[in-house]
C-alpha positions as CSV (number, residue, x, y, z in Angstrom):
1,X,0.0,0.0,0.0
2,X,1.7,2.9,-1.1
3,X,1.2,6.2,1.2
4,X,-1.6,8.3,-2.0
5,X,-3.5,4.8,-1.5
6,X,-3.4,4.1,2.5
7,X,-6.9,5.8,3.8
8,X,-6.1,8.5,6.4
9,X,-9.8,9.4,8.7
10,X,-9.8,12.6,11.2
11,X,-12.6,12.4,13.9
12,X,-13.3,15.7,15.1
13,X,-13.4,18.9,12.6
14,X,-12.9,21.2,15.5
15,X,-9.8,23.9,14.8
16,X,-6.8,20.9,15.2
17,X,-8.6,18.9,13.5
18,X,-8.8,20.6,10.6
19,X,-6.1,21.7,10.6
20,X,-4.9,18.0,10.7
21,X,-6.9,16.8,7.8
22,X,-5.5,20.0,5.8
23,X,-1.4,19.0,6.4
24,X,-2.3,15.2,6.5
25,X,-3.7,15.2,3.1
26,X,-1.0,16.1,1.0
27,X,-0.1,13.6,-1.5
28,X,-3.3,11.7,-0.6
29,X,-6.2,10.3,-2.8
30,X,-8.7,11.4,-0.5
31,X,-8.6,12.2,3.5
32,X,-12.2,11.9,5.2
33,X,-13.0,14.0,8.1
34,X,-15.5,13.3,10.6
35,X,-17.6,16.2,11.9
36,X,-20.7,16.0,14.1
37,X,-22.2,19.1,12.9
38,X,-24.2,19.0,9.7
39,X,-23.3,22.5,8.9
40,X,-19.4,22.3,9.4
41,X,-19.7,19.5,6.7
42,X,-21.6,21.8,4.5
43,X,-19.0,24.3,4.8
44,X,-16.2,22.0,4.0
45,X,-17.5,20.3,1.4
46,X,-19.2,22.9,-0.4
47,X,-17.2,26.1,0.6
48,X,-13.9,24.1,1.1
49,X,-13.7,26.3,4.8
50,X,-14.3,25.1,8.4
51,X,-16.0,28.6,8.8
52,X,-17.3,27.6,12.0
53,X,-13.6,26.5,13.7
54,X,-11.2,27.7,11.6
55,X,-12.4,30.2,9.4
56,X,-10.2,31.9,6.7
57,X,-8.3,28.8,5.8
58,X,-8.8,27.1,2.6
59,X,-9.2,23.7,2.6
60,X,-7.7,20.6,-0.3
61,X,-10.3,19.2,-2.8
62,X,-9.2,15.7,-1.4
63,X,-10.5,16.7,2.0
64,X,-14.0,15.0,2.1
65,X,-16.3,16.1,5.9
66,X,-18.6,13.0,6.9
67,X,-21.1,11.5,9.5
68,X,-20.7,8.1,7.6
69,X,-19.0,5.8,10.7
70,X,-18.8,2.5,8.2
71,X,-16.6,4.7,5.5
72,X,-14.5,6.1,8.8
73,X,-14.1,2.5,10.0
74,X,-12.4,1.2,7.1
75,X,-9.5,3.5,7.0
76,X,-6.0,2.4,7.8
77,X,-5.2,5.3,9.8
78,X,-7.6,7.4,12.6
79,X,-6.6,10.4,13.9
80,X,-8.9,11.2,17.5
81,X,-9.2,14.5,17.5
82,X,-12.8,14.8,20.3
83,X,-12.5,16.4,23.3
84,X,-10.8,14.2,26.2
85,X,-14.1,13.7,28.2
86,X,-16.0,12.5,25.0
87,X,-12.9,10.5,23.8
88,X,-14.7,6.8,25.4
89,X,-18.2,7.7,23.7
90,X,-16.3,8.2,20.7
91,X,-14.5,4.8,20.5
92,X,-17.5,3.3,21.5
93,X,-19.2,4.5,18.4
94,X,-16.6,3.7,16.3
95,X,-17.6,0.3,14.4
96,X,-15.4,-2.7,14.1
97,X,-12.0,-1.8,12.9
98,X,-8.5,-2.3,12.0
99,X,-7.2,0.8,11.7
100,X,-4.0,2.1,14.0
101,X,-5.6,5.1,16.1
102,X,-3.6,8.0,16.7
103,X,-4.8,9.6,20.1
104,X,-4.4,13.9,19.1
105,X,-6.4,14.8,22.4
106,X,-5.1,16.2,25.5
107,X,-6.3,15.0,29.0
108,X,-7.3,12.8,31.6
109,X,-10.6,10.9,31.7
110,X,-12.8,12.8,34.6
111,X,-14.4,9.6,35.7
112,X,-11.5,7.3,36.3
113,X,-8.3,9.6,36.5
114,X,-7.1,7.4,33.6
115,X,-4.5,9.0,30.7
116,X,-6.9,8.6,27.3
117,X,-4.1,5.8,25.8
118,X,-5.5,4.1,29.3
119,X,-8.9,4.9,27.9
120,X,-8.3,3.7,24.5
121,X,-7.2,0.4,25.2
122,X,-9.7,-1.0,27.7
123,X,-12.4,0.0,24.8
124,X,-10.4,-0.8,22.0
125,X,-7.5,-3.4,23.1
126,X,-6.8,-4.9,19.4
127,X,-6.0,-1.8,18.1
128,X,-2.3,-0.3,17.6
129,X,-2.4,2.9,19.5
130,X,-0.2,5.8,19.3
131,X,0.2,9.5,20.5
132,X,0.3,12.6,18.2
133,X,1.3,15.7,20.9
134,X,3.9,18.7,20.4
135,X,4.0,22.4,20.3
136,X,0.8,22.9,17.7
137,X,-1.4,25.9,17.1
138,X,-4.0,24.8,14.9
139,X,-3.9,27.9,12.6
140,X,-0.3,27.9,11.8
141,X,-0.4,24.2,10.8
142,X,-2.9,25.1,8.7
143,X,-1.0,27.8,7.2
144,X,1.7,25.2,6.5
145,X,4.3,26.9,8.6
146,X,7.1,24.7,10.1
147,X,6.2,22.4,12.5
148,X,7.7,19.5,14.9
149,X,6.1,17.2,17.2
150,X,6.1,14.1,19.1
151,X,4.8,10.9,17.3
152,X,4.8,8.4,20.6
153,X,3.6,4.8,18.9
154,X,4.2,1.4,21.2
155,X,6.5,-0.1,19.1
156,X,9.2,1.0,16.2
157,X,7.4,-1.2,13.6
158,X,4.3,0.8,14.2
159,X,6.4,4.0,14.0
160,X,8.0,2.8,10.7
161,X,4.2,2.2,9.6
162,X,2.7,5.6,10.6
163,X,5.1,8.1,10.2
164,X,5.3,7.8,5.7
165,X,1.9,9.1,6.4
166,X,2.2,12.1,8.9
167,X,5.5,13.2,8.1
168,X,4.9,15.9,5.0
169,X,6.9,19.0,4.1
170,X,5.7,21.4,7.1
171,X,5.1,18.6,9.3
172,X,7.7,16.8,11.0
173,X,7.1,13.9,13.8
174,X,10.1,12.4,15.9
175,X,9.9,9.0,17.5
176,X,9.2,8.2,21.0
177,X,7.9,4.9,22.5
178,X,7.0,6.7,25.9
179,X,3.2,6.7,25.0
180,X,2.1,7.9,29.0
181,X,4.8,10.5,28.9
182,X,3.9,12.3,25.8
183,X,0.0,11.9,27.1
184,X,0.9,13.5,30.5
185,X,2.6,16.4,29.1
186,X,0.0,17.6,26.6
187,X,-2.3,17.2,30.1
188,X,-0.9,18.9,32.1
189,X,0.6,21.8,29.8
190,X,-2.7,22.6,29.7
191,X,-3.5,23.5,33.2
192,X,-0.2,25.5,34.0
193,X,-0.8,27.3,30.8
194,X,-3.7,28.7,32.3
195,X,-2.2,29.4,35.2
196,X,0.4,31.3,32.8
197,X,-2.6,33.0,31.5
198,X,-3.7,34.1,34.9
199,X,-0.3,36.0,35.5
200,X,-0.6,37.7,32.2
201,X,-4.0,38.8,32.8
202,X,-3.2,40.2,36.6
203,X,-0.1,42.3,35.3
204,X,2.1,39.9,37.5
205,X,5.4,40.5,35.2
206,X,7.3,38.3,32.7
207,X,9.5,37.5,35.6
208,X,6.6,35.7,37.8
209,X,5.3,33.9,34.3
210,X,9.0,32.9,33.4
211,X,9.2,31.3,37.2
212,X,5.7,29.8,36.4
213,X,6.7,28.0,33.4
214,X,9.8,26.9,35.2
215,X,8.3,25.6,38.3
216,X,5.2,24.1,36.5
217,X,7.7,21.9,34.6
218,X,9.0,20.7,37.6
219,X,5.5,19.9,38.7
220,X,5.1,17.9,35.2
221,X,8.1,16.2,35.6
222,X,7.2,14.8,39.4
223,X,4.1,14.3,38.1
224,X,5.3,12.1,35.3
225,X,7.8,9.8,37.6
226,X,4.6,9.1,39.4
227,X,2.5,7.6,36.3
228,X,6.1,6.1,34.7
229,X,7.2,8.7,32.3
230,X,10.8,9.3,31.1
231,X,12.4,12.7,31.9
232,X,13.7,12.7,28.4
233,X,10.2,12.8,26.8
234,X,8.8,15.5,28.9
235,X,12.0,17.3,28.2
236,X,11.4,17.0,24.9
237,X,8.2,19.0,22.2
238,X,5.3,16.7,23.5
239,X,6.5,18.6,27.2
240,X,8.6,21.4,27.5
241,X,8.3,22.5,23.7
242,X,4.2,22.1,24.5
243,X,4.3,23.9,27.5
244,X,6.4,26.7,26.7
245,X,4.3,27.4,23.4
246,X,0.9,27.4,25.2
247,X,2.0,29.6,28.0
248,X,3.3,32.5,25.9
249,X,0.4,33.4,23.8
250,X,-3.0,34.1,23.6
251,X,-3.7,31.6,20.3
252,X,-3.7,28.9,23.4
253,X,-7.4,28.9,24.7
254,X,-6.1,27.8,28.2
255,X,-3.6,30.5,28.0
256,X,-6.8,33.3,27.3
257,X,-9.0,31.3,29.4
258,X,-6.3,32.1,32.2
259,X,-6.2,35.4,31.4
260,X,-9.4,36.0,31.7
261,X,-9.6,34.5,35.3
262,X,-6.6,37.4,36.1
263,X,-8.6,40.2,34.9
264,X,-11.5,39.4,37.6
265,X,-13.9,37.2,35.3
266,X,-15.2,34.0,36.7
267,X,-15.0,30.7,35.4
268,X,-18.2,30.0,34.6
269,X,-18.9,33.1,32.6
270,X,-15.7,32.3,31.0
271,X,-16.4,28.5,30.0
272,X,-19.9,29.6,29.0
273,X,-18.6,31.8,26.7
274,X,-17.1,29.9,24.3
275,X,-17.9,27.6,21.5
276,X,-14.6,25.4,21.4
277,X,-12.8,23.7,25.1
278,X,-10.3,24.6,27.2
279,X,-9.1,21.4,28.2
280,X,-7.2,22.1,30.8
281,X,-10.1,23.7,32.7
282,X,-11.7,19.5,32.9
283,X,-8.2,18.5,33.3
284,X,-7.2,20.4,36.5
285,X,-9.1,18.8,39.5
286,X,-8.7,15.4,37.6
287,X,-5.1,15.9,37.8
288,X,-5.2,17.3,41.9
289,X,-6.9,14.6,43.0
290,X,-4.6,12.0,41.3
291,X,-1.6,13.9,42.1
292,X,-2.6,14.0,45.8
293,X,-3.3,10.3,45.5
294,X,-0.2,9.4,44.3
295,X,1.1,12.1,47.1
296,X,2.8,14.2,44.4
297,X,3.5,17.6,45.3
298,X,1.6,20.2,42.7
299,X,0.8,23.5,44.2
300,X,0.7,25.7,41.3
301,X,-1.9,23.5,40.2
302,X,-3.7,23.4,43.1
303,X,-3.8,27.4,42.5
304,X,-4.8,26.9,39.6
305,X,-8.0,24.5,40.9
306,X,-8.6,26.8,43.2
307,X,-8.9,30.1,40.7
308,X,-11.2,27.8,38.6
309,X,-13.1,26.4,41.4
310,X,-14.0,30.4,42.9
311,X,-12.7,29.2,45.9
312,X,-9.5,31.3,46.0
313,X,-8.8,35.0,44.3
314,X,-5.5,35.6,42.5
315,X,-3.8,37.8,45.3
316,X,-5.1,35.2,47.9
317,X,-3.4,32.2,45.5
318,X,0.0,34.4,44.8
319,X,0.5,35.1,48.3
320,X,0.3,31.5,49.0
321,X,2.8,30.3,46.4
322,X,5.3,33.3,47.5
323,X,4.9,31.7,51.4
324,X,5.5,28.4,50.6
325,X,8.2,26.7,52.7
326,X,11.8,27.9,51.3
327,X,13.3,24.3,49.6
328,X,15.9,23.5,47.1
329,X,15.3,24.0,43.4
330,X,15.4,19.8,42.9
331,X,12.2,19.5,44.7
């Protein structure tokens, strides 16, 4: 099977989504994408646009929007691009298949505090599973702009199998058989970047956000030990690369839903307010209690919970990071 012939599917036309059909169908016969709103398949496949999630983009002729599960089902390749706490459901609905599915969502499961490759193979434990996670704004990939990431597959023959298909002239995957680690950093990116967002929005300074991102990682990376994950791979674009990128710029929705939370705005209004997710706002007391259960030490995300929560404001939380005990910089 040669890679114009393999069948590539995308399930969720949301912004990375997309934007993931648009790169991933170079040099194919046809990539389908699977939306669940009539209208965003209208759009594509009439107006070749996702007006409704990423509008001003012009999408390939060999991008083709579905609802058809059976025509989805028989691809070679599925990209799962729902959000986290839908990602089950999904897999669920998703008829009997061969295809290798390529987890592109970022979180942990509410219900269970499992990591969605956890997720994936209790409901689908025939199929190879890998993780897609790096440094990735939806728009520029779109745009075709340089791009590297994290392709984290369970063994190198499945690598060798996938990454013809991914790897195209903007896009660039590296190899890592650490599927948990590249899961937990895209997870919990997400929660310090709105905690990043948070200092922007209160005018704390670029020195408190540079500490932030700093002492977040360290968070990330005792987090990770915890669940298994190699230093190396958080270190690497599916961790550091992710976090730094989605805590300097307001293109990250956790990032502006953080900011938000620093000018005054509450949560709720906040969440209400907008028509694609925040991850990292399901992901943060998800990863507090598991943290606290695996008696892992995580205190700017417990700020975070707490901001989110409306249990805490953002001079009370500050003032309670500045006071914690003085300790060495290794724990």
């Amino acid at each position: 099977m040669t890679m114009a012939t393999a069948k590539i599917g995308v399930i969720g036309a949301g912004a990375w989504g997309t934007a993931l059909a648009q790169v991933l169908s170079e040099g194919q016969d046809e990539l389908l994408l699977w939306a669940r709103e009539p209208e965003v398949i209208d759009q594509i496949n009439q107006a070749r646009e996702n007006q409704s999630f990423l509008p001003g983009h012009r999408l390939r002729d060999n991008i083709h929007a579905t609802q058809d599960w059976d025509a989805i089902a028989a691809c070679d390749m599925l990209l799962l691009v729902t959000p986290a706490q839908h990602l089950r459901a999904t897999l669920q609905a998703l008829p009997d298949s061969d295809a290798a599915l390529i987890l592109c969502c970022k979180g942990i499961e509410a219900r269970s505090r499992l990591l969605l490759s956890e997720v994936a193979k209790i409901v689908r434990p025939d199929n190879d599973l890998a993780v897609l996670s790096g440094p990735t704004f939806a728009h520029e990939v779109a745009q075709g702009l340089p791009t590297a990431l994290t392709l984290a597959c369970e063994s190198e023959a499945l690598w060798d199998r996938l990454n013809p298909l991914i790897a195209k002239t903007s896009f660039r995957p590296y190899f890592s058989d650490d599927v948990i680690g590249a899961e937990i950093g895209g997870a919990v990116k997400n929660v310090l970047a709105i905690g990043c967002g948070v200092v922007d929005g209160a005018g704390l300074g670029q020195n408190a956000r540079a500490s932030l991102i700093s002492r977040g990682f360290a968070e990330m990376l005792r987090y990770g030990a915890a669940r298994g994950a190699r230093v190396e791979t958080l270190s690497g674009l599916c961790g550091l690369g992710d976090l730094v990128l989605t805590c300097s710029s307001t293109s990250s929705r956790n990032f502006s839903l953080g900011r938000g939370l620093g000018k005054g705005q509450s949560a709720e209004a906040l969440l209400s307010d907008r028509a694609t997710v925040a991850e990292g706002a399901s992901t943060a007391p998800v990863l507090q209690q598991d943290a606290r259960a695996r008696q892992v030490d995580m205190p700017i995300v417990d700020a975070v919970c707490a901001l989110l929560a409306g249990t805490a404001d953002v001079q009370s939380v500050v003032t309670q990071l500045m006071r914690r005990p003085l300790v060495s910089e290794r724990r």
